[in-house]
C-alpha positions in Angstrom: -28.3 14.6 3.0 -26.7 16.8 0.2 -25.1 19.2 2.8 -23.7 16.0 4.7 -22.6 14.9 1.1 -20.9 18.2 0.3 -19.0 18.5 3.6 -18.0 14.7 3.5 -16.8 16.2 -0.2 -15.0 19.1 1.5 -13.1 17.1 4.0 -11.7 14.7 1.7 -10.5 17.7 -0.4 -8.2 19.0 2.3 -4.7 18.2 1.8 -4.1 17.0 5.0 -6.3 14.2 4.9 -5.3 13.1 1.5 -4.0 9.4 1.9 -0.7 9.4 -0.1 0.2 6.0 -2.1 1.2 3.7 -3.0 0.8 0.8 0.1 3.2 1.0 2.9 6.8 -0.9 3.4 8.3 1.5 1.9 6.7 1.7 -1.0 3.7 3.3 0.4 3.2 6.5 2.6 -0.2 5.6 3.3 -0.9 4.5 7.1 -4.2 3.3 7.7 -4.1 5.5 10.7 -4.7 8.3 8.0 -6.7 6.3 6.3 -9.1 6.1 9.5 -9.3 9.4 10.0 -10.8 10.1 6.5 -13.1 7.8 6.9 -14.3 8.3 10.6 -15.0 11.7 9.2 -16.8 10.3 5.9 -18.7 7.6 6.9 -22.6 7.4 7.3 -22.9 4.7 9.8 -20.4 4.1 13.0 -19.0 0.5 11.1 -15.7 1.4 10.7 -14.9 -1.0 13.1 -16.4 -4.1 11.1 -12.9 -3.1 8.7 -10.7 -4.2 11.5 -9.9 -7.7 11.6 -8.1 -9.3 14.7 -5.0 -10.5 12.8 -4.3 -7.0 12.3 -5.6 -7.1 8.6 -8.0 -4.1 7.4 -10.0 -2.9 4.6 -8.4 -0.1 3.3 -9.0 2.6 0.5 -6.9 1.3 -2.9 -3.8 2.7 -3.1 -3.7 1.6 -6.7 -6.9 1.4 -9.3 -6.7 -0.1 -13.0 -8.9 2.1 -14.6 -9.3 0.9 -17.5 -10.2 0.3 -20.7 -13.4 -1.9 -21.2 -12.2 -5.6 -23.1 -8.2 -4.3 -22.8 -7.4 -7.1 -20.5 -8.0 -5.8 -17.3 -9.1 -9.1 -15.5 -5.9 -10.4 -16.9 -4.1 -7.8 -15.8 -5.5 -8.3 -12.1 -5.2 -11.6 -12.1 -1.8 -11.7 -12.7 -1.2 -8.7 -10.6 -2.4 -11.2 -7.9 0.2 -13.1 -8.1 2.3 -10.8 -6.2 2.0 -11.9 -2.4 2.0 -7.7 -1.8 -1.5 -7.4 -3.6 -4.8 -7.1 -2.3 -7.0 -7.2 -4.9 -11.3 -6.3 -4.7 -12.8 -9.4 -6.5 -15.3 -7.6 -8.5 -15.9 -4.6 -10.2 -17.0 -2.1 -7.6 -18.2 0.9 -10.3 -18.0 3.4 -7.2 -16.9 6.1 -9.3 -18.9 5.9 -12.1 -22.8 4.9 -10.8 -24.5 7.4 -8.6 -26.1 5.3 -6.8 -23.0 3.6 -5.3 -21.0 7.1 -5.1 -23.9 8.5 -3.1 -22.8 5.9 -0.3 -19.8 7.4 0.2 -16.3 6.5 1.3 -17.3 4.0 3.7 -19.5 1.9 1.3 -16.6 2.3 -0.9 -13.9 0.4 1.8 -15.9 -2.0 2.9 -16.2 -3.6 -1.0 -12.4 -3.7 -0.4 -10.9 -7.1 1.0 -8.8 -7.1 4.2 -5.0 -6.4 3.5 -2.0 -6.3 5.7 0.0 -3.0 6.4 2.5 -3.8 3.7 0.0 -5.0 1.1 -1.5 -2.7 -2.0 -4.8 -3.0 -2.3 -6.4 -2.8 -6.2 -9.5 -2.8 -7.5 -10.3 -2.6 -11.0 -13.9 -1.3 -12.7 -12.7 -0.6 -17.1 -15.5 1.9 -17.4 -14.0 4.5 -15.3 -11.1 5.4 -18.2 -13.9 6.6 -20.5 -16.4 8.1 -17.4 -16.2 12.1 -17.6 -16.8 12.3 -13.8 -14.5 9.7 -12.6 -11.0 11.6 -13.0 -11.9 14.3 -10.3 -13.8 12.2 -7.8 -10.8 9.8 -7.9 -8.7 13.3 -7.0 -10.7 14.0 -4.5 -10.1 10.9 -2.9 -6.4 10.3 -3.5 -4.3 13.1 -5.6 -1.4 11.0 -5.5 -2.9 7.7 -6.2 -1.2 5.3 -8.6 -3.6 4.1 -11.9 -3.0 1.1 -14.1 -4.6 1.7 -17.7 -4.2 -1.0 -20.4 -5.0 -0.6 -24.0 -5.4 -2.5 -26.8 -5.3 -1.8 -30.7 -8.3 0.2 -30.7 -10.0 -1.6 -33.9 -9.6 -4.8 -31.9 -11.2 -3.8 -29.0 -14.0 -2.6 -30.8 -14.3 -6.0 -31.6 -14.0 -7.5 -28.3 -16.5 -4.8 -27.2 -19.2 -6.0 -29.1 -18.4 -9.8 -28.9 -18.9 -9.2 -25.2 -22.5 -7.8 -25.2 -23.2 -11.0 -28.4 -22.5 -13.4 -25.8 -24.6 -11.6 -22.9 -27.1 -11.7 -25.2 -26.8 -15.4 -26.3 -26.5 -16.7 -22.6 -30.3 -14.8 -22.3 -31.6 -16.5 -25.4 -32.3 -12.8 -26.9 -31.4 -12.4 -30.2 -28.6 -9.3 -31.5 -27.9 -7.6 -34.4 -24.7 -8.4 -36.5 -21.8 -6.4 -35.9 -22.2 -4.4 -39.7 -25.5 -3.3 -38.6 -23.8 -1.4 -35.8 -20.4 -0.8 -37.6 -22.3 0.5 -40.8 -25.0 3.4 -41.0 -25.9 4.9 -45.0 -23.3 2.8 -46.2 -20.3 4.7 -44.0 -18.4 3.5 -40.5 -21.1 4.6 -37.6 -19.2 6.9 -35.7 -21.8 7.2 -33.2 -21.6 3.7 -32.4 -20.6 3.6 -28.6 -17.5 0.8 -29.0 -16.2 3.0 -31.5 -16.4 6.2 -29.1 -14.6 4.2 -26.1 -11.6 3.3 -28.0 -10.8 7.0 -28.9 -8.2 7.0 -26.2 -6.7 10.4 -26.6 -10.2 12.0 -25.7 -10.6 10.2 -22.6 -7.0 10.7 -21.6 -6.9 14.0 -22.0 -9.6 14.0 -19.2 -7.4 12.2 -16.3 -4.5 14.0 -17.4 -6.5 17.2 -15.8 -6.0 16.1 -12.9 -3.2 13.6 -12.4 0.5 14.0 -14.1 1.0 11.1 -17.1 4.0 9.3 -13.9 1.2 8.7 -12.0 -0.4 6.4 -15.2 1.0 3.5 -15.9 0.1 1.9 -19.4 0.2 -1.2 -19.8 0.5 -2.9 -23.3 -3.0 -5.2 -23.8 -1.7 -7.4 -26.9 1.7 -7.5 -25.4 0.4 -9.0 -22.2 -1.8 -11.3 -24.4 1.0 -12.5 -26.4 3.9 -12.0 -23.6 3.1 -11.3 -20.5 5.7 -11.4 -17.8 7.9 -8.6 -19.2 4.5 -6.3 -18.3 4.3 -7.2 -15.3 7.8 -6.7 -14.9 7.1 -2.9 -15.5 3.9 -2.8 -13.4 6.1 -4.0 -10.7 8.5 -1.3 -10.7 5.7 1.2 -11.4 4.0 0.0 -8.1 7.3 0.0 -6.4 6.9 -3.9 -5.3 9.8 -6.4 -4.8 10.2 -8.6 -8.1 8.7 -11.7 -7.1 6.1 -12.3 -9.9 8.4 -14.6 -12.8 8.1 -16.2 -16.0 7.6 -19.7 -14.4 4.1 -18.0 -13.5 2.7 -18.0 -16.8 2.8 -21.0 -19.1 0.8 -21.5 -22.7 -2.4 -23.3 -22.9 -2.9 -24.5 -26.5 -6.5 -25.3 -25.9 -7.2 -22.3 -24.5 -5.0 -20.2 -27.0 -3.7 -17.9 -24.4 -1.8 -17.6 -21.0 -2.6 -19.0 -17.9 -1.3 -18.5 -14.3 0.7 -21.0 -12.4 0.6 -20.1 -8.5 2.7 -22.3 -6.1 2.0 -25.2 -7.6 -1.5 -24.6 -8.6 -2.7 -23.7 -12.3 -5.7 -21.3 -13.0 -6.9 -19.6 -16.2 -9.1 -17.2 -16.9 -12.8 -17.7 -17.1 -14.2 -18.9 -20.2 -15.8 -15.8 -21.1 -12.6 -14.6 -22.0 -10.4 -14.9 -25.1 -13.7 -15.6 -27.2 -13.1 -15.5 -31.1 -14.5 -12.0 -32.7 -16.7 -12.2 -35.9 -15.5 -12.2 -38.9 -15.6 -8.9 -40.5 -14.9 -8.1 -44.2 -11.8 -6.7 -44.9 -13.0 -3.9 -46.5 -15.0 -2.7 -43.3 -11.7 -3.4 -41.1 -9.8 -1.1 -43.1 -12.5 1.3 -42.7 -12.3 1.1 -38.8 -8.0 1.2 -39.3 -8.5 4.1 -40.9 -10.7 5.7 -38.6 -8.2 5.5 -35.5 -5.5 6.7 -37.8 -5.4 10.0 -36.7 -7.0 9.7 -32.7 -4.2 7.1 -32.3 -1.5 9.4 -33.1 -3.0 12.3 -31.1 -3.0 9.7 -28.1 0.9 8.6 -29.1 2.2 12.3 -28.9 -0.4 12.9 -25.6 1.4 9.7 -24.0 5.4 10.5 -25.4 4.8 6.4 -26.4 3.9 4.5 -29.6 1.9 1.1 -29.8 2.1 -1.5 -32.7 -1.9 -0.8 -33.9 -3.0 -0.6 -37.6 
């Protein structure tokens, strides 16, 4: 099995059979005759033709990912990415790059989590942990060197925040009781470096890693608290990055003041996001937030001079 997996490895690698991107109609040089080819030669089981629908809809590799970063918005993001009648977006997470167990399936487990698309549609999926995964950046290469990636950020002390409001909840919903966020924020009376939410939001070291292997035109990044506070001029720009016809507007978004945030209107029909989302962080003395502003002081200019861009973070 690990010879099959190297060769399958091998193939993919050869520039020939490197699907281009974006998505077709001209804004796309993949054709999922290419895209058959790779995977006729990577799959494990004959079912690539359980991908084919009869109204001439297919699963398809992505021909854009958002990559990332964990509690930046990236549901949001899809979501109103979605709104664009050229998207084809995976429903869930699909972690194929980042957990073994699901890269060790292989291209063709990979397509068939994707949902069926039309010849002129983009497909997206989205999975946050692959920004900060040291592995991910080359096997997403290996797949696609010319594949388009969506990151958004947020202010990094923020997300830190959000991070650990996230596994609170998960926690609460189980009826298992969790620490307070000082006792992970705080070890012998200084910031706890070591803790993990801190480590994600050190963007610059993660970035570093992708730029390896893909050139910063190929990254879009989108602006997490703008799109919270504004959204539609960042999907404007993640139009134009994606090449797709302006079609998504600002009538598409309106202001729910029970909510506190954006929601989606969609011909007629108005969704928000799941509930689980936009949840209040703890409250945090001041002291300790200054602390963690101080911290991302210096990574956050080392990632505004990797980038060529500023954001407005403490």
């Amino acid at each position: 099995m690990a010879a099959f997996l190297l060769g399958a490895v091998l193939l993919i690698v050869q520039p020939q059979i490197v699907p281009s991107t974006p998505a077709i109609n001209s804004k796309a040089e993949t054709s999922q005759s290419v895209q058959r080819e790779l995977l006729k030669k990577t799959s494990q089981k004959n079912d690539f033709k359980e991908n084919i629908h009869s109204n001439g809809s297919c699963r398809q590799l992505p021909q854009t990912i958002i990559i990332g970063v964990r509690k930046g918005g990236t549901r949001a993001l899809l979501e109103m990415l979605s709104l664009h009648p050229d998207i084809a977006a995976a429903e869930t997470e699909v972690h194929f790059f980042d957990w073994e167990d699901h890269y060790r399936n292989g291209l063709q487990w990979y397509v068939n989590q994707m949902p069926f698309s039309y010849p002129h549609q983009i497909t997206v999926e989205k999975t946050p942990a692959y920004f900060t995964s040291p592995k991910v950046p080359e096997r997403v290469y290996n797949m696609n060197q010319s594949i388009r990636l969506l990151l958004i950020l947020r202010d990094p002390s923020e997300r830190v925040l959000s991070d650990y409001t996230q596994v609170f909840y998960n926690h609460m919903q189980k009826h298992k009781p969790y620490p307070s966020i000082e006792q992970f924020l705080i070890k012998d009376g200084e910031l706890n470096v070591d803790y993990k939410a801190i480590n994600r939001s050190l963007y610059y070291i993660h970035m570093q890693n992708w730029l390896k292997y893909f050139p910063l035109d190929h990254i879009h990044i989108v602006d997490g608290d703008k799109l919270i506070k504004d959204p539609f001029p960042e999907i404007e720009k993640v139009e134009r990055f994606l090449k797709l016809s302006p079609q998504i507007n600002a009538s598409n978004f309106y202001f729910n003041k029970t909510k506190g945030f954006y929601c989606l209107r969609d011909s007629g029909r108005e969704r928000c996001l799941h509930e689980s989302k936009g949840r209040a962080h703890p409250q945090v003395d001041t002291w300790l937030l200054e602390k963690l502003h101080e911290y991302f002081h210096e990574p956050n200019k080392k990632f505004f001079e990797l980038v060529g861009r500023t954001f407005d973070w403490h």
